[in-house]
C-alpha positions in Angstrom: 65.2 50.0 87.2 66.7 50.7 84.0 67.1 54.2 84.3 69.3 53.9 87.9 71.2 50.8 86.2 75.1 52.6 86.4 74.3 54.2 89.9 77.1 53.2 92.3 77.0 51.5 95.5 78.7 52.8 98.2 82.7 52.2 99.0 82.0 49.8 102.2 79.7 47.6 99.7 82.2 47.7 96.5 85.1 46.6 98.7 83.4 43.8 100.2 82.5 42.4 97.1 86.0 42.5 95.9 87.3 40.8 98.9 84.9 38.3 98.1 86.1 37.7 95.1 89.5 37.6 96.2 88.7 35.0 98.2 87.0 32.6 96.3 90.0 33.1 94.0 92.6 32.1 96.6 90.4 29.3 97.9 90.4 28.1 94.0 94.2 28.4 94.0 94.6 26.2 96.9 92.3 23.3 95.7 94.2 21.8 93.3 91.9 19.4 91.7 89.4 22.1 91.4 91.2 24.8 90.2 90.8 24.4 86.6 86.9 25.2 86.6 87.7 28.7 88.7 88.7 31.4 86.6 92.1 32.6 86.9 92.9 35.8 88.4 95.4 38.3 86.1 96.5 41.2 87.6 96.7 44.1 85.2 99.9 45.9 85.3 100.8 49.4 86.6 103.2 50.3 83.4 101.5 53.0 81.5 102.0 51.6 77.8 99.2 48.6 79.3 96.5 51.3 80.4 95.4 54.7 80.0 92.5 57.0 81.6 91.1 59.5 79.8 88.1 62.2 81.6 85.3 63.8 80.0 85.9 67.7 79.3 82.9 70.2 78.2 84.4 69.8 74.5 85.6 66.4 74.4 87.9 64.1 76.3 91.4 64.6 77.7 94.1 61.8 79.0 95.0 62.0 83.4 96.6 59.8 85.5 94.3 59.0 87.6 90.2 59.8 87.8 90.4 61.2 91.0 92.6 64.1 89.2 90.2 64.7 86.7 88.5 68.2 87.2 85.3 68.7 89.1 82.8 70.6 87.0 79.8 69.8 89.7 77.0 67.1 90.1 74.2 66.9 87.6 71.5 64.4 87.2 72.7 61.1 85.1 70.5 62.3 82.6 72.2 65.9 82.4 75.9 64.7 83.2 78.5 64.1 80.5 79.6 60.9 80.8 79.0 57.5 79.2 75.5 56.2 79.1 75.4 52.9 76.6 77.9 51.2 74.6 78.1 48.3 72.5 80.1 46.3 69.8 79.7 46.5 66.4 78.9 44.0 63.7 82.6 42.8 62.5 83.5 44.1 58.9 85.1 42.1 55.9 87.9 41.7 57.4 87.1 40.4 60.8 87.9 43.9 62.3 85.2 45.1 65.1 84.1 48.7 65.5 83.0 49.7 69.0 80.6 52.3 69.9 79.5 54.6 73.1 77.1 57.3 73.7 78.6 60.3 75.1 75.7 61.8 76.8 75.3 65.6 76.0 78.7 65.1 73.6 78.4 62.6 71.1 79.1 59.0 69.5 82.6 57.9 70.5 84.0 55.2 68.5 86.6 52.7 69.3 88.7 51.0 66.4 91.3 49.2 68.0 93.5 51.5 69.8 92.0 54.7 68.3 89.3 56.6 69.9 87.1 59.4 67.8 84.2 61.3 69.0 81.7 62.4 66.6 80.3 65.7 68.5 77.1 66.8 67.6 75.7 69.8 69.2 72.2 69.7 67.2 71.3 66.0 68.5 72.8 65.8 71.8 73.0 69.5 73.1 70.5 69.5 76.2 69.2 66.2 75.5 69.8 62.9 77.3 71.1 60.1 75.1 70.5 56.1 75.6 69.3 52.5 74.1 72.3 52.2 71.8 71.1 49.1 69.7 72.2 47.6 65.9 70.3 47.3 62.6 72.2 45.6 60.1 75.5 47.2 61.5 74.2 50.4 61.6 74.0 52.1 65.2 71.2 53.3 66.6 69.8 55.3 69.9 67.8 57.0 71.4 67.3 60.6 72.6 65.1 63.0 74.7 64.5 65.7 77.2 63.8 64.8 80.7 60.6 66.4 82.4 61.9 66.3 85.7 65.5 67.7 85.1 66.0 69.9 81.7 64.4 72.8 82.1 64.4 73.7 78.1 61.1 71.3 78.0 59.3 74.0 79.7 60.1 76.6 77.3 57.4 77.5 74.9 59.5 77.7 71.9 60.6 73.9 72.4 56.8 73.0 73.1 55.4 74.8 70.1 57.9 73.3 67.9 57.0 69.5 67.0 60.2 68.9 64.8 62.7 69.8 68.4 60.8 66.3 69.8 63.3 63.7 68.3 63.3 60.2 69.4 65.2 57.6 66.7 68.6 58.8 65.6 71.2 56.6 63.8 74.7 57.3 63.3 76.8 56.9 59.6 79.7 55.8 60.3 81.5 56.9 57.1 80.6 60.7 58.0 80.1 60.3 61.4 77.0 62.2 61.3 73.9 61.2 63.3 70.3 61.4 61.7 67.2 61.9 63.1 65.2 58.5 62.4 61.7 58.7 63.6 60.3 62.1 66.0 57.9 61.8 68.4 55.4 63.5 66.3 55.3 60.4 64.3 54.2 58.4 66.8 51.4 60.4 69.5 49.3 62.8 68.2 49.9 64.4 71.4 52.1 67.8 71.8 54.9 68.3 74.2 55.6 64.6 74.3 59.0 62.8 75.1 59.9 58.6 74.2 61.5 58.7 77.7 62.8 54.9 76.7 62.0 51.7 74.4 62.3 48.0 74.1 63.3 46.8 70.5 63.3 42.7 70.3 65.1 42.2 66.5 60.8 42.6 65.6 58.9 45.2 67.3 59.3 48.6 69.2 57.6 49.3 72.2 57.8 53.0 73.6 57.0 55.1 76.5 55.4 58.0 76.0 55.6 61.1 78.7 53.3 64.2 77.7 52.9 67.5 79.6 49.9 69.6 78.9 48.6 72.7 80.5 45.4 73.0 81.5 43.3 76.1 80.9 44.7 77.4 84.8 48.1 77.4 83.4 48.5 74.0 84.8 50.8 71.1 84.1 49.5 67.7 83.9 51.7 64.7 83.4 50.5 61.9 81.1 51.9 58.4 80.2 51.1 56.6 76.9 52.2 53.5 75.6 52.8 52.4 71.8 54.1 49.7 69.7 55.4 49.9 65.6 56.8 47.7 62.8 58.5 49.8 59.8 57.4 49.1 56.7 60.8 49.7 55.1 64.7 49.2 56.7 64.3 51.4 59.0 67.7 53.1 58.4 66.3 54.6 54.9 63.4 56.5 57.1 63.3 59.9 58.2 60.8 61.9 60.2 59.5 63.1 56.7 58.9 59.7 55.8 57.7 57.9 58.5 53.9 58.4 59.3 53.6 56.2 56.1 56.1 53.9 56.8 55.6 52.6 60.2 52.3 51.2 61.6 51.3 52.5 65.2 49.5 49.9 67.7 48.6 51.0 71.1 49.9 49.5 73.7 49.5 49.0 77.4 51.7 49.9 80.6 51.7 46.3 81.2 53.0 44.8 77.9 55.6 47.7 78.1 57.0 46.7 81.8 57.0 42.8 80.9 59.1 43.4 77.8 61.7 45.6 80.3 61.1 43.6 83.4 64.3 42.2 85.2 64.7 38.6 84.3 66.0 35.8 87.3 69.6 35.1 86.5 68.7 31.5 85.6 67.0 32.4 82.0 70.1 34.2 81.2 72.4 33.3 78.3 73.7 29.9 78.8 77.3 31.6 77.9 77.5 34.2 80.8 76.0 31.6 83.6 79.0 29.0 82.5 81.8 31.5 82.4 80.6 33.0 85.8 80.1 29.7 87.4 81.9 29.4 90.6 80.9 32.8 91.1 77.4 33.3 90.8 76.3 31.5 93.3 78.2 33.2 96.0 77.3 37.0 94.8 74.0 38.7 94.4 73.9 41.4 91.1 72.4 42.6 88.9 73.4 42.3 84.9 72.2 43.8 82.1 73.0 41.5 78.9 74.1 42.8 75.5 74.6 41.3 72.2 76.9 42.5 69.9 76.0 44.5 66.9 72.2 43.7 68.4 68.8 44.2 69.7 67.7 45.7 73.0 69.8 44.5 76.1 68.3 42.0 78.7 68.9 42.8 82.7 69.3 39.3 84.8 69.1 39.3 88.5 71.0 36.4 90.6 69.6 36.4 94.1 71.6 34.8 96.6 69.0 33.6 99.1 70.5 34.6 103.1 73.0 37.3 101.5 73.5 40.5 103.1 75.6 41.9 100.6 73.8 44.5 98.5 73.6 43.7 94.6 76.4 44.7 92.3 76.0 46.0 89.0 77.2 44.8 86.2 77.1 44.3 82.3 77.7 41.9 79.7 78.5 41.1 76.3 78.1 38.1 74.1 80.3 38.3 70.8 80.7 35.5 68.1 84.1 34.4 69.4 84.0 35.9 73.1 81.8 36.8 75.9 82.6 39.1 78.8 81.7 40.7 81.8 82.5 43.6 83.7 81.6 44.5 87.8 81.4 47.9 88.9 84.0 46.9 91.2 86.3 46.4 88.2 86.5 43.0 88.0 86.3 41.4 84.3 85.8 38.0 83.8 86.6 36.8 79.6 86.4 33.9 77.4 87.0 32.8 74.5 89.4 34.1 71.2 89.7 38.0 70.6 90.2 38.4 66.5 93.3 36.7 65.5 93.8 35.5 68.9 93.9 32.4 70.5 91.2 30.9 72.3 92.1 31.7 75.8 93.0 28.6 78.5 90.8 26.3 76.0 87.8 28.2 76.2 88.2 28.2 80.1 87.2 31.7 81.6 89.7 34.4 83.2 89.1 37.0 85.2 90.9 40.3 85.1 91.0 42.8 88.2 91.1 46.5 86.5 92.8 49.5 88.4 90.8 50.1 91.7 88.8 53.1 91.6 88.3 55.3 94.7 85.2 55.1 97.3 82.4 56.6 95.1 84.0 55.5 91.4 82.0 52.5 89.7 83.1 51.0 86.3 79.6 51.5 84.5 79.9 49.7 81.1 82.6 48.4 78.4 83.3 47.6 74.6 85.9 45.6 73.3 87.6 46.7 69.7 90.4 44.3 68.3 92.2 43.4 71.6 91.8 46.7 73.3 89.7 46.7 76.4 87.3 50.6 76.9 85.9 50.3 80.5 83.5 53.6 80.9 83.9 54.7 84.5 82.3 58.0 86.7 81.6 59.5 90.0 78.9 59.0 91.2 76.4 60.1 94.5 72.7 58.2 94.3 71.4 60.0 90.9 74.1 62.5 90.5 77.4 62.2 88.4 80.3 64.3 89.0 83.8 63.3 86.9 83.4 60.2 84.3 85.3 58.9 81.5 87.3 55.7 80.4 90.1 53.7 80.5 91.9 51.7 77.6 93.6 48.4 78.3 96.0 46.7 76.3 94.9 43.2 76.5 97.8 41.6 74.3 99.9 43.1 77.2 98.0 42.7 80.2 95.9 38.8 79.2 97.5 37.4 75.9 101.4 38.1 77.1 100.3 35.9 80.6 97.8 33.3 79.5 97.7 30.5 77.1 
């Protein structure tokens, strides 16, 4: 489930979920004496100082007009593909400014800072390795990386097998140098070679992995095997390296079951209390499927709302919950806010808005999003099933586009 989580829907779907919305939003409109608990609808503006889009190059990223311009380079698996696979916001700093953060798969770290946009490139961590999990210790980012069995073909080469140190897992990324350090390798976790942490659960406590070893068999053979463990560092975990840690974390085996009820799809009622009032109104009228983030936190939880007798198909979605705001954003580009940005007002009295972003073309999703100081970074891609083609992101100015219209 996780792994699938950004894959798009097809146009037919997409669109009829945004007529839906569209809808319920006129219907709201009408109803005068129930208009104030429906979120209002902003249209963001056409004027190229509100919004940019910016595509993912081989090297880096590049500003278009559009992301059906953006060059086609082909389709590769999501976990080969350049394009944005987790993203988050940071913890705020001293002075109440927020950092934002997103894994470039196969690039980099890209961090947001307001209206300024960095990527950290590192070919030695994410070169022909799939990066994911973005989650926070103490501010610090953190993530995950590894080789897929079914799609890299480097993982069948014997100089990566035979060579235990190539198997990372844990990396965290310094800010101040924009460097990214290996944490914790595989190797200091299974005793068994050729292994891959294909994903993890972290719950603020304990980690719980998933181990995928391939071993030949005397024939020449390749055998598949799937392992489960569970650790609690003895130290921050920040100050370990793989040098360090077979003394500083203590190993538990686990089972496939405590593993899969740790990432199991929650029912939308259990989610946060925050994200079922701001989409009420809504939620009860479209079926989707939301992964929850804090910021600057732990592992994400994925909700499901059902809607019993609907034939739409789900829609994907993800969400943040910050001190001062919470928001989510549809693959269909629709954003619904509330709450203060820093050194803003809190908008309509703490009543939600939603915010339709640019339409994408049949086949384009919005995946995932960060907010830094009152600029909005909505990730976006192509894509077909498990394939991606083009992806990058677009920047909105939300002093222009929210704050300059609502009170």
């Amino acid at each position: 489930m996780k792994k699938i989580f950004n894959v798009g829907k097809s146009g037919f779907v997409i669109t009829a979920a945004l007529l839906c919305l569209t809808s319920l939003l006129l219907c709201s409109c009408k109803k005068k004496d129930k208009s104030k608990d429906k979120p209002e609808i902003v249209e963001i503006g056409t004027q190229k100082t509100d919004h940019a889009w910016y595509y993912f190059t081989q090297d880096g990223f590049a500003q278009i007009d559009s992301p059906r311009n953006a060059p086609f380079a082909g389709s590769f698996p999501y976990t080969e593909a350049i394009r944005i696979s987790s993203a988050n916001n940071g913890a705020a700093d001293a002075d109440g400014k927020v950092k934002a953060y997103a894994l470039a798969n196969r690039l980099g770290v890209i961090c947001f800072e307001g209206d300024k946009i960095s990527l950290a490139k590192d070919i030695n961590i994410f070169a022909n390795r799939t990066a994911g999990n973005l989650v926070f210790i103490d501010g610090t980012p953190l993530f995950s990386v590894y080789k897929s069995v079914f799609f890299n073909d480097t993982v069948s080469l014997a100089s990566y097998k035979n060579d235990s140190g190539s198997h990372l897992f844990l990396v965290q990324f310094d800010d101040a140098s924009k460097i990214s350090y290996p944490v914790i390798n595989c190797t200091n976790l299974t005793d068994k070679k050729n292994s891959e942490i294909t994903d993890y659960y972290w719950d603020g406590n304990e980690w719980f992995c998933s181990i995928k070893s391939v071993q030949d068999d005397n024939a020449g053979a390749s055998k598949t095997e799937f392992s489960y463990i569970k650790f609690r560092p003895a130290s921050p975990i920040v100050s370990i390296s793989p040098v360090s840690a077979d003394d500083l974390i203590n190993v538990e085996e686990s089972s496939v079951k405590e593993f899969r009820d740790m990432m199991s799809v929650k029912p939308y009622s259990q989610a946060p209390e925050r994200i079922r009032t701001m989409l009420q109104g809504f939620d009860n009228t479209i079926p989707f499927l939301m992964e929850v983030k804090s910021a600057a936190g732990s592992s994400p939880r994925i909700y499901e709302n059902e809607i019993a007798g609907s034939f739409e198909e789900e829609l994907n979605a993800k969400a943040i919950i910050s001190q001062s705001w919470s928001a989510a954003l549809f693959e269909d580009g629709t954003l619904f806010i509330e709450g203060a940005l820093p050194g803003k007002h809190i908008l309509r009295g703490g009543k939600p808005v939603a915010i339709r972003l640019p339409k994408l073309d049949v086949g384009y999703v919005y995946s995932d999003f960060v907010i830094s100081g009152t600029t909005l970074y909505a990730a976006w891609e192509q894509s077909d099933f498990y394939k991606v083609s083009r992806s990058g992101f677009l920047s909105v100015d939300l002093n222009a586009t929210l704050y300059s219209k609502i009170r």
